[in-house]
MIDOSE-1310 file (N, C-alpha, C; in nm, 2 decimals, decimal comma, always signed):
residues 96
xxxx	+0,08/-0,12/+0,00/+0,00/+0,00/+0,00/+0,09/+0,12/+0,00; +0,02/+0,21/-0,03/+0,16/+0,32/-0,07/+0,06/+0,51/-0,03; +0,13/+0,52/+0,04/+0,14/+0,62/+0,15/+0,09/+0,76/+0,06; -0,02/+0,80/+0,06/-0,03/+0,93/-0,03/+0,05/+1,06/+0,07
xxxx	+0,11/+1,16/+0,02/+0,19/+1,26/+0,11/+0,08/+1,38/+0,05; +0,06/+1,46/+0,14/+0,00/+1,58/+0,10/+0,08/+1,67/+0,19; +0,01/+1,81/+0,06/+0,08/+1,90/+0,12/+0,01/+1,94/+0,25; +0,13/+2,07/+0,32/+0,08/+2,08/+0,46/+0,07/+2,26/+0,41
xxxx	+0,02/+2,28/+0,52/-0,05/+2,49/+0,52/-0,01/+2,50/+0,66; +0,06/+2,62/+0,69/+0,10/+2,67/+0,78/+0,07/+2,82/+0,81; -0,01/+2,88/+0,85/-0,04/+2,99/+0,87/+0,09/+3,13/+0,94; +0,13/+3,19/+0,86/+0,28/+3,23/+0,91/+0,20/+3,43/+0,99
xxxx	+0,32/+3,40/+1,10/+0,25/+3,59/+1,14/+0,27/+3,66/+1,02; +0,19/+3,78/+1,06/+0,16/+3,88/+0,87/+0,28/+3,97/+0,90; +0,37/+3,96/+1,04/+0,48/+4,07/+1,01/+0,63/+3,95/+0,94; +0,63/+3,86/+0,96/+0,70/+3,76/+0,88/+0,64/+3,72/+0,78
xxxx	+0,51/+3,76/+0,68/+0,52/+3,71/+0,58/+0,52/+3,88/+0,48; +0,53/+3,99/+0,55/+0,50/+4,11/+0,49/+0,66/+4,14/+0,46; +0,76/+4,10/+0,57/+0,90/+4,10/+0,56/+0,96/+4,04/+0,46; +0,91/+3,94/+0,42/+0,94/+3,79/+0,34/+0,94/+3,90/+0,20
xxxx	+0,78/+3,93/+0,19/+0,78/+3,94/+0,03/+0,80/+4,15/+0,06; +0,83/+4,20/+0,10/+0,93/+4,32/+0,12/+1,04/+4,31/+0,06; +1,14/+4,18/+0,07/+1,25/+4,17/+0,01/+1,24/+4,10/-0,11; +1,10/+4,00/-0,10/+1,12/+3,96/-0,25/+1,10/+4,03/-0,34
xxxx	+1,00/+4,17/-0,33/+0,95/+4,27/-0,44/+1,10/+4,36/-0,47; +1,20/+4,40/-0,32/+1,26/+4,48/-0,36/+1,39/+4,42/-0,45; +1,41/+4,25/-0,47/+1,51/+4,20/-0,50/+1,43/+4,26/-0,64; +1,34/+4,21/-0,69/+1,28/+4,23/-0,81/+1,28/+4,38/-0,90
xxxx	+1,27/+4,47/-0,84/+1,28/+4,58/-0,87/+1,45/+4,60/-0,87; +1,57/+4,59/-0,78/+1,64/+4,58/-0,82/+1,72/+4,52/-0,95; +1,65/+4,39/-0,97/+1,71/+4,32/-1,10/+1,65/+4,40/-1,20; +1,53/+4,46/-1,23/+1,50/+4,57/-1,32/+1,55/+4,68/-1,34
xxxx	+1,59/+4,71/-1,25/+1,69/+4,85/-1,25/+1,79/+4,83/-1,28; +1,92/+4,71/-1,29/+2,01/+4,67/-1,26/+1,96/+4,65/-1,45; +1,94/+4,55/-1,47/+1,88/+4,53/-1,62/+1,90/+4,65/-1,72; +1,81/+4,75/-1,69/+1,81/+4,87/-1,74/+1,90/+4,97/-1,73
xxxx	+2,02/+4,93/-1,64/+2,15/+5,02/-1,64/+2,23/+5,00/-1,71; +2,21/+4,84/-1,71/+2,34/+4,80/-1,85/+2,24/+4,80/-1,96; +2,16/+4,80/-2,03/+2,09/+4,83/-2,13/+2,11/+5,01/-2,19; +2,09/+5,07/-2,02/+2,07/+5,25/-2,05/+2,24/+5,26/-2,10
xxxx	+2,34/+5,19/-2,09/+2,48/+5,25/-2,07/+2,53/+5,32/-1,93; +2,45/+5,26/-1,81/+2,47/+5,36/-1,71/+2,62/+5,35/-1,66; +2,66/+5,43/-1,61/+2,85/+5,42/-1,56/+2,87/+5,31/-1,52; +2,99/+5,24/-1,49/+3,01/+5,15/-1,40/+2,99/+5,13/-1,28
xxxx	+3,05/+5,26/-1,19/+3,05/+5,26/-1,08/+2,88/+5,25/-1,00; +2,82/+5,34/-1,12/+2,64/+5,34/-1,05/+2,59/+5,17/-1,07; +2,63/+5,10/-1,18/+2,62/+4,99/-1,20/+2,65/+4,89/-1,07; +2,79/+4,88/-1,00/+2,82/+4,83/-0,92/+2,77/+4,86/-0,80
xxxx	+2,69/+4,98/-0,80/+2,66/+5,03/-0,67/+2,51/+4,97/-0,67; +2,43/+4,94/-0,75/+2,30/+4,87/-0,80/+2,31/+4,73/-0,76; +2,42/+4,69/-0,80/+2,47/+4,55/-0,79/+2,53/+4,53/-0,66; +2,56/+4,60/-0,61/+2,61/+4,55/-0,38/+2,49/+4,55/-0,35
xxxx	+2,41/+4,66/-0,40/+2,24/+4,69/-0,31/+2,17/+4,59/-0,32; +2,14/+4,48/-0,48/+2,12/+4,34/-0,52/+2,19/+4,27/-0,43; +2,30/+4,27/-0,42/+2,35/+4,12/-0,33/+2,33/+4,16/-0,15; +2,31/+4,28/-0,11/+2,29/+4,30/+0,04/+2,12/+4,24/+0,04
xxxx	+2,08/+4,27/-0,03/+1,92/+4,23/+0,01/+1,90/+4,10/-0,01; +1,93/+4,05/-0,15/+1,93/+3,91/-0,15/+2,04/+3,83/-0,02; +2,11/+3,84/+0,03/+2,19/+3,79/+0,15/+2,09/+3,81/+0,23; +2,06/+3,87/+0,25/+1,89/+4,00/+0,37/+1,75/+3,87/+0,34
xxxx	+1,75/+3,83/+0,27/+1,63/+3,77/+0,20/+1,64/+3,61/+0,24; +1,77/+3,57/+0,18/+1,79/+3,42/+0,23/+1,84/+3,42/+0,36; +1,88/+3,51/+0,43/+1,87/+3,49/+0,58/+1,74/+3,48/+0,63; +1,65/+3,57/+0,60/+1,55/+3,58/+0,66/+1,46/+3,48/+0,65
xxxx	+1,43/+3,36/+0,52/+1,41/+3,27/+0,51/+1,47/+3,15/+0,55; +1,59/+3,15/+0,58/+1,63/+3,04/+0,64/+1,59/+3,04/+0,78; +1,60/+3,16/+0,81/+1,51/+3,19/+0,97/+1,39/+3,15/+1,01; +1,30/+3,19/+0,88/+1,17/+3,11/+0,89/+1,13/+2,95/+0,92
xxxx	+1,22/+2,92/+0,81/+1,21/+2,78/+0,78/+1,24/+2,72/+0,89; +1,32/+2,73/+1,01/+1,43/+2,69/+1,11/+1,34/+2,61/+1,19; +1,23/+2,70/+1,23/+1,12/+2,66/+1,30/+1,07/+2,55/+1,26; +1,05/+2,51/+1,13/+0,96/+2,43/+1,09/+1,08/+2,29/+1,00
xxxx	+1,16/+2,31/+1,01/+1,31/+2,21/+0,92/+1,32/+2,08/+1,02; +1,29/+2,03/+1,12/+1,31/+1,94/+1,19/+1,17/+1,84/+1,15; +1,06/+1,95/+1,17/+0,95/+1,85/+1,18/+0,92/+1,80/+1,05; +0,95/+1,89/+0,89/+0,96/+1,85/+0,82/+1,10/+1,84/+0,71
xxxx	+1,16/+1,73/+0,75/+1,28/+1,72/+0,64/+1,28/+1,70/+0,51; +1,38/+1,74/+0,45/+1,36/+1,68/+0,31/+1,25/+1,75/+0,23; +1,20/+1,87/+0,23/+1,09/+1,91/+0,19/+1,07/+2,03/+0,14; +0,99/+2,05/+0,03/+1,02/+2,19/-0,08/+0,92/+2,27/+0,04
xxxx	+0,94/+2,44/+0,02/+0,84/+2,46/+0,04/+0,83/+2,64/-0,04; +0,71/+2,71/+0,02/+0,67/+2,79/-0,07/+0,64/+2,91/+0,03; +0,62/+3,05/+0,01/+0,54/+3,13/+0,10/+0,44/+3,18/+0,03; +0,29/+3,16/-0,02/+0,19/+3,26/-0,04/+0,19/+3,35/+0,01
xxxx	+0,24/+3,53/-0,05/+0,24/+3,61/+0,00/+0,09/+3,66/+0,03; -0,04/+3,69/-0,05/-0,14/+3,66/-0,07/-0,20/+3,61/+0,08; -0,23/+3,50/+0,10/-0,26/+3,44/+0,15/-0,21/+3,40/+0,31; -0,08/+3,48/+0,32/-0,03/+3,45/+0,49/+0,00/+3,31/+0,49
xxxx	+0,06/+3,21/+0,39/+0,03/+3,08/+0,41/+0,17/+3,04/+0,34; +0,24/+2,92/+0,46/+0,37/+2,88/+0,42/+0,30/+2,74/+0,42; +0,35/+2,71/+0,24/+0,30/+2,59/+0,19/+0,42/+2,45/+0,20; +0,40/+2,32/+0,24/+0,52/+2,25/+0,29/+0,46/+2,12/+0,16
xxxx	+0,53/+2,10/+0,10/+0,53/+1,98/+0,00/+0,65/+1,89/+0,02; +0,60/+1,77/+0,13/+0,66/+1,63/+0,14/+0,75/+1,60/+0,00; +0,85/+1,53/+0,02/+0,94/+1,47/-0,10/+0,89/+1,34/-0,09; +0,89/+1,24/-0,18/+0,87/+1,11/-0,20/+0,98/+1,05/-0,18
C-alpha cells in the first residue's frame, strides 16, 4: 500500500510574511533596475553600486528565510516549500 503525502499549510504571522515578500519585491525591482542600467549604458561605478544593493538584500532575503524555515526544518525534512504572499500561508510539500 503506498502512503499518499499531501501537502501541509502553515499559517505564518503577517509581520513575517509582509517581511518575506518586502525583500522579495525589492530584490525584483532591483534586477530591473540593474537590467536597465546596463541596457541604458549607465556608468560602472552606478552599475556596481546597483549591484552591492542586489547582493545586500538578497543575502537579507535568504537569511530571513532560512530563519523562517528553522522553525519548521526538523519537523519536516527533506521538503520543498513555498510562501503565499497573498494568502499568509507557508506551503510545505513532502518529498517522496
Amino acid at each position: 500500500m503506498q502512503t499518499v503525502k499531501t501537502d501541509v499549510e502553515i499559517r505564518l504571522p503577517e509581520e513575517t510574511v509582509n517581511y518575506l515578500q518586502r525583500l522579495d519585491y525589492e530584490l525584483g525591482g532591483l534586477q530591473v533596475l540593474h537590467t536597465h542600467a546596463l541596457n541604458a549604458g549607465t556608468p560602472l561605478e552606478k552599475r556596481m553600486e546597483i549591484r552591492r544593493e542586489y547582493q545586500e538584500r538578497y543575502a537579507e532575503y535568504q537569511l530571513a528565510k532560512q530563519e523562517m524555515w528553522a522553525e519548521f526544518d526538523a519537523q519536516y525534512p527533506n521538503c520543498r516549500w513555498r510562501v503565499d504572499f497573498q494568502e499568509g500561508v507557508l506551503h510545505i510539500e513532502p518529498q517522496q
